[in-house]
C-alpha positions, 0 to 999 in steps of 0.5 A, a space after each residue: 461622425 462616430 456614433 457612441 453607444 451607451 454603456 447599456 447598448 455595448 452589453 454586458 460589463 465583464 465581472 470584476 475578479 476579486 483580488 488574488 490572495 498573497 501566499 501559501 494559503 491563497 494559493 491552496 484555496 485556489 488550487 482546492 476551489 475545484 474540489 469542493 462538492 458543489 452537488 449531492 453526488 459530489 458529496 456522496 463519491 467523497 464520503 464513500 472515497 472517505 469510508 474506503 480509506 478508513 476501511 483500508 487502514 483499519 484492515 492494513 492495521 489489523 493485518 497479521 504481521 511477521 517481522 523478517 529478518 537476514 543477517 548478511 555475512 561475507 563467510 560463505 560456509 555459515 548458513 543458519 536458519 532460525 528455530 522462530 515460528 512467529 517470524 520470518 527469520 532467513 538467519 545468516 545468509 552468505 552473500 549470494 546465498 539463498 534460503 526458503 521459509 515455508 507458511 501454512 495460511 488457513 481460512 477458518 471462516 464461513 466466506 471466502 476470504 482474499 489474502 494479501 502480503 506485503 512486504 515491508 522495510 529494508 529486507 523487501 528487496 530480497 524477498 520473493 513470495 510464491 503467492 502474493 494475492 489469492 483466494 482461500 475458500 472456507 475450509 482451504 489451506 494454502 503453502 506459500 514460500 518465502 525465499 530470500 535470495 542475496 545478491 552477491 555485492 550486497 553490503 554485509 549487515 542485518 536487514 529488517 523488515 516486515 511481512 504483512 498478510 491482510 485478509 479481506 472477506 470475497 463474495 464469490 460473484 463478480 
């Protein structure tokens, strides 16, 4: 003869799972319910995630920008650079031609001071920088070059774009 057990001696009844919600938004509360800070230490890592991107933002906004440009042409005798000083103007450039531009970057300030340059838009792909990332101490100057070099089966059309050189201030211990 079987002996049945009562529902308290069986031990505890398993939870019920509510209800999935249908859709987009269910699937998204879902997905989100493991990130939302449970702890103060959750809530301190995103407020401090959240003030690095806005730092980062402000900075990329108010970074120095240049615009760059290259016209490219199939004439292999015309090469012209132009006479601009606020921008990065490789002029027309044959295909398979190359052509450098020359920047002085200072740090006028009383802290060391970390650049970087970033190259945007279609004109990115041909640029090379002698120095992307470094360090200026109070007082430094520093040449970078910018050479544009075209590739020979490159289609033959103004390219455009943008240089931008952010600058950060450095302590100088790690």
């Amino acid at each position: 003869m079987a002996r049945e057990l009562s529902p308290e001696a069986a031990g505890p009844k398993p939870r019920e799972q509510p209800a999935l919600e249908p859709g987009f938004l269910g699937w998204l509360r879902r997905r989100l319910a493991g990130l939302y800070p449970h702890t103060w230490r959750h809530w301190a890592v995103y407020v401090l995630v959240f003030l690095l991107a806005v730092f980062l933002l402000f900075e990329y906004r108010s970074a120095t920008t240049y615009s760059a440009t290259v016209l490219v042409t199939t004439d292999e005798n015309i090469i012209g650079l132009s006479p601009y000083t606020d921008r990065l103007d490789f002029g027309d450039l044959p295909q398979g031609g190359s052509a450098t531009v020359p920047l002085t970057l200072e740090n006028n300030g009383r802290v060391p001071t970390r650049f970087f340059i970033i190259a945007t838009g279609d004109v990115r792909q041909f640029i090379r920088m002698s120095d992307a990332f470094f360090v200026l101490d109070p007082g430094e100057r520093r040449e970078v070059t910018f050479t544009a070099a075209i590739p020979g089966t490159t289609e033959p059309k103004r390219y455009s774009g943008n240089v931008r050189i952010l600058k950060m201030p450095w302590s100088p211990w790690p």
